[in-house]
N, C-alpha and C positions, 0 to 999 in steps of 0.2 A: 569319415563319410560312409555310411551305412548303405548296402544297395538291397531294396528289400521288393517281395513280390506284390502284386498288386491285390494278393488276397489279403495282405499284411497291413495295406493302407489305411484300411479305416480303424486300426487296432494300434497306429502309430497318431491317427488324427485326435482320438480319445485322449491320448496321453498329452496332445498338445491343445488345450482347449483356451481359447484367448488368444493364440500366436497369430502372427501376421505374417503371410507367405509371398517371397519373391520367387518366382518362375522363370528355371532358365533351361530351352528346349535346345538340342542339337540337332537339327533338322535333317534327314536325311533322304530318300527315293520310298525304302521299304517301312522304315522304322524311326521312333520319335523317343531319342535321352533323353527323360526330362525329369529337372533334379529341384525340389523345393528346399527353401532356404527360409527359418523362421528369424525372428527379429532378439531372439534370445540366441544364435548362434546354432541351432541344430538343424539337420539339414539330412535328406532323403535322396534317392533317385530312383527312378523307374524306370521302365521300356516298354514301348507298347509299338502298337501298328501304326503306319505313316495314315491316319484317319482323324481327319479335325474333330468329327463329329465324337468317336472315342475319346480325345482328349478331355474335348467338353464335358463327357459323362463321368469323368476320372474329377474333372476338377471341380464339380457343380456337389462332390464330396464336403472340398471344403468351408462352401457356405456362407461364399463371401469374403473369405480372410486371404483372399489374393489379391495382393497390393497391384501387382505386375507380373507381366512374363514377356520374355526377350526370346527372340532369336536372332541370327543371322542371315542377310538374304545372299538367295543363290537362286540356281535353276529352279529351286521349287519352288519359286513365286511367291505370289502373296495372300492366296488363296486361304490358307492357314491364317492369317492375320484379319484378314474381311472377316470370317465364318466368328474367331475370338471376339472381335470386338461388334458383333451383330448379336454374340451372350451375351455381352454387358462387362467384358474383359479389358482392363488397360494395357495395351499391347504396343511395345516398341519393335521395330525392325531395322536393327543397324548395318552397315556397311561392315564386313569385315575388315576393311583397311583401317576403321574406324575404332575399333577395339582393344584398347590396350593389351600390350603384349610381353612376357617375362623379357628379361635382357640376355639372360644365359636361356639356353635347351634343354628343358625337362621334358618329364614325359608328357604324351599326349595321350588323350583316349577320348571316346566321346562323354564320357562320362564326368572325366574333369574338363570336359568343354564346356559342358551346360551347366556345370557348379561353377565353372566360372565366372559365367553368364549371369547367373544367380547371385553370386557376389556384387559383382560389378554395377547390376539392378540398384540391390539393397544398399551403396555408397551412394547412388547418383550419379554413376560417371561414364551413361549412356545416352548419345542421342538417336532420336529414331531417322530413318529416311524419311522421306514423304511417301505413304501408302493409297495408289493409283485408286478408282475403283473398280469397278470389271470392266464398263463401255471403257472408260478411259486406256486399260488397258489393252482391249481389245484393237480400239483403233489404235494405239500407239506401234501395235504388230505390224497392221501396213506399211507403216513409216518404216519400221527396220528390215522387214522384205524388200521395199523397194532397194534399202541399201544391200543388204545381200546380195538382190538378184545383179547390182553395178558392181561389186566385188567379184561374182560369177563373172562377167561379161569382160571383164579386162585379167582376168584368169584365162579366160578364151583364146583372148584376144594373142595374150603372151603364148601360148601354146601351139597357135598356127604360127606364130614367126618365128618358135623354136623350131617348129616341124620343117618348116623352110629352111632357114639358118642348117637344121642337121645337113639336109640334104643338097646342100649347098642350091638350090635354087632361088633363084633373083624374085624381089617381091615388085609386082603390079605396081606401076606408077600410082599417087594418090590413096594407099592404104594407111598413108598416116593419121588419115582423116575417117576412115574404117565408113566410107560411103557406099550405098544400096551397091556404083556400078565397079567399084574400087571392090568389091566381096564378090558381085559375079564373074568378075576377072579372075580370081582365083582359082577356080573352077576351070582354067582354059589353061593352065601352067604344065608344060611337059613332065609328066613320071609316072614311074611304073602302075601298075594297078593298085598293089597293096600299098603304097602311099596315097594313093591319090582318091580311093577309100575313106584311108584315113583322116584325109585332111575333107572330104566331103560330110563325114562325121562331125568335124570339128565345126566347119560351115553350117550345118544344122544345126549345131547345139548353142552355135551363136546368133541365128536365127530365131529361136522359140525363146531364149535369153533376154530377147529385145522386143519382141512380141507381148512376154510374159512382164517384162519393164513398162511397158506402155499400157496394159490391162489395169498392173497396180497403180500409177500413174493416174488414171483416169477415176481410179476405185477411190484413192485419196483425196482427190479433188472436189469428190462429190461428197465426203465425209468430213471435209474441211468449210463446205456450202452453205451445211446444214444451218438450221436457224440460229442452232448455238453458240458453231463457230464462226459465219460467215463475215459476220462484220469482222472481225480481230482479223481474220482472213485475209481479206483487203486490204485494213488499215496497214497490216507488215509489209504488203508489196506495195505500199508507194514510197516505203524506203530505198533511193538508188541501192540496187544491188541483189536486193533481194525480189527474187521468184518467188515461183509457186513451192517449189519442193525443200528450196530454206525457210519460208513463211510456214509450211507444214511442218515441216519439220521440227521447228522451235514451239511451236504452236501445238504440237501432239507429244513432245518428249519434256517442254515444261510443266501440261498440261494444268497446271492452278499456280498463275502466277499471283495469285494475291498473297500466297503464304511466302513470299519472302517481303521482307521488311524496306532492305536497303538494297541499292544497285551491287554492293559488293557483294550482297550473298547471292546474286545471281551468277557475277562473277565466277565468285566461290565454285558456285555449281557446276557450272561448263567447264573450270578448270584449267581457265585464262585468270585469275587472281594471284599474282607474283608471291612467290613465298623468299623470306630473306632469312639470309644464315649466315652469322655474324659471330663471332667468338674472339675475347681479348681486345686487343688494340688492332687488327685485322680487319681490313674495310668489309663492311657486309655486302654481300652478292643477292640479287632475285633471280629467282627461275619458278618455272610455270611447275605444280604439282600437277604429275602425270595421274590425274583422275577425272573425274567430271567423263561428260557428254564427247568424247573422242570426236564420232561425227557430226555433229552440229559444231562444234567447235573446227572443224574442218571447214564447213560451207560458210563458218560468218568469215573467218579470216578471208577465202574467197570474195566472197560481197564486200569487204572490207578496202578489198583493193579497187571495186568499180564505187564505192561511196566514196575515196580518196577523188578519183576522176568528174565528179560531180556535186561535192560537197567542199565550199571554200573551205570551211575550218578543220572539218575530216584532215585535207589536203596540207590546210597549216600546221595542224600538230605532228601526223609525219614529219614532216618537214622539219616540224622543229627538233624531235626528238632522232630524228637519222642523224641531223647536224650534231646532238650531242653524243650519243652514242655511237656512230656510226657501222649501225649494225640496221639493215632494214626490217631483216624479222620482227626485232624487236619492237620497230616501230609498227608494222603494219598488225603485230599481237593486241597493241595499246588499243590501236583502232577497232580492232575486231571488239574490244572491252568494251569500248565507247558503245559500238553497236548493238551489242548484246543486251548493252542498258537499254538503250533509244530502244529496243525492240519490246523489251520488258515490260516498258511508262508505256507507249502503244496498245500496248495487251489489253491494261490497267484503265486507261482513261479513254479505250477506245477511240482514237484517233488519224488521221494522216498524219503522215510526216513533211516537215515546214523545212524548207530550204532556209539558212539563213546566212546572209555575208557575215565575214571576219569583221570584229570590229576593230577601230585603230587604236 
């Protein structure tokens, strides 16, 4: 694998004329390895500045003879991927969970990342994520703020009842429930000054925590109203269970459900679709791969248990499946699966949701 300068490139394009080139980038904050891979086996890399628009000027060398180019997604988005494919570029952008991996520990470099990359292309044995567009990503931001700013708030929350616990001080009746007069009780608890600072710090910062939860909150709603989303909007919350902020939720982190085919790749995606592993004569086991949508898969198993309370069949299939298993997680995961679908066809056929009895 040759690594040559970019003054070299078009004196290495000359010698390859008729080749068909896979592209595989290493994406990085500053800078872009990206290694071309022709269909006769010969193959290049280069390095350049973390600038789409450069890339482009790099590759509009070759003149069309670029099959493909891959990356990896991470922190730097997909900015890089809109821009290639607004040239007229066929661009994949994989998961790296998703990317086959040596079984022993060679070297790494980024250089044999993105020729890997480049191989992997040139076999086939890549698939892309689904690439957001910018609104879609934009508001998908709010969605994850909100979740942030609940992560902050019960970060908070634990750090005032350390502050207590340290100081052996009794907490306020009613702070389980972390209410407006249960937080200004706090404020009335004997100690010293520099504690009592302290924990006045901690009471504003969970103040403007819940402030700034309810601005995003409000921000979402109005962006979930909108013409485009509004019906879909609805349709999710006449599902028992589901709210506003799981209706948005699914609704801004699925953002184009027509691109899955079947209930199971929705499945798939959230990361409630049972994976079995079975070897020999050895009964096979399922368990959930820890991928997919962590948070939204957090809020439907929540709405899962109040669709159980209001849905006969929801309520029958636990039931039936605690009785066999008897393990309830498991059963109220299935439900959340169920749900995940039902939310999906909703999306899809723009709909309410229809209560229906068990039938006998």
């Amino acid at each position: 694998m040759a690594k040559i300068n970019l003054s070299q490139l078009n004196d290495v394009l000359e010698k390859q004329i008729g080749t068909v080139f896979h592209v595989g980038i290493d994406v990085h904050k500053n800078s872009y390895h990206v290694a071309f891979l022709g269909d006769i086996g010969n193959s290049s890399t280069f390095v350049c500045s973390a600038a789409p628009e450069e890339v482009i000027k790099h590759f509009n060398r070759f003149d069309g003879k670029i099959a493909q180019v891959v990356y990896e997604c991470g922190p730097t988005g997909f900015e890089l991927a809109r821009v290639l494919k607004e040239a007229g570029y066929n661009v994949l952008v994989v998961a790296p969970s998703r990317v086959p991996r040596p079984v022993t520990t060679g070297a790494k470099t980024d250089r044999l990342d993105c020729m890997r990359l480049a191989q992997y292309s040139a076999h086939g044995m890549l698939k892309s994520v689904a690439i957001p567009s910018r609104d879609q990503e934009a508001q998908r931001s709010l969605i994850r703020r909100r979740h942030d700013l609940v992560d902050s708030i019960r970060t908070v929350k634990q750090r005032i009842r350390s502050h207590l616990l340290y100081l052996s001080v009794k907490e306020p009746p009613g702070l389980d429930h972390w209410g407006d007069k249960s937080v200004k009780s706090l404020l009335k608890l004997p100690m010293l000054a520099g504690a009592r600072d302290t924990l006045k710090s901690l009471v504003r910062e969970l103040t403007f925590l819940k402030s700034e939860r309810q601005r995003i909150e409000k921000q979402i709603r109005c962006v979930c109203s909108q013409a485009r989303h509004g019906k879909i909007f609805e349709c999710l919350q006449t599902t028992p269970g589901v709210g506003p902020i799981t209706a948005a939720t699914f609704q801004l982190e699925v953002f184009d459900p027509g691109r899955f085919k079947t209930g199971d790749q929705v499945a798939s995606y959230l990361g409630l679709a049972p994976m079995v592993r079975q070897s020999g004569e050895s009964k096979g086991r399922s368990r959930l791969r820890p991928v997919g949508q962590k948070r939204l898969r957090s809020l439907l198993v929540e709405a899962a248990w109040c669709l159980c309370r209001k849905d006969e069949q929801a309520m029958a299939k636990y039931r039936r499946l605690v009785s066999k298993t008897n393990v309830a997680q498991k059963a109220i995961v299935a439900v959340a699966r169920d749900l995940a679908v039902i939310l999906w066809r909703l999306s899809l056929e723009q709909r309410a949701y229809e209560l229906r009895p068990v039938t006998a």
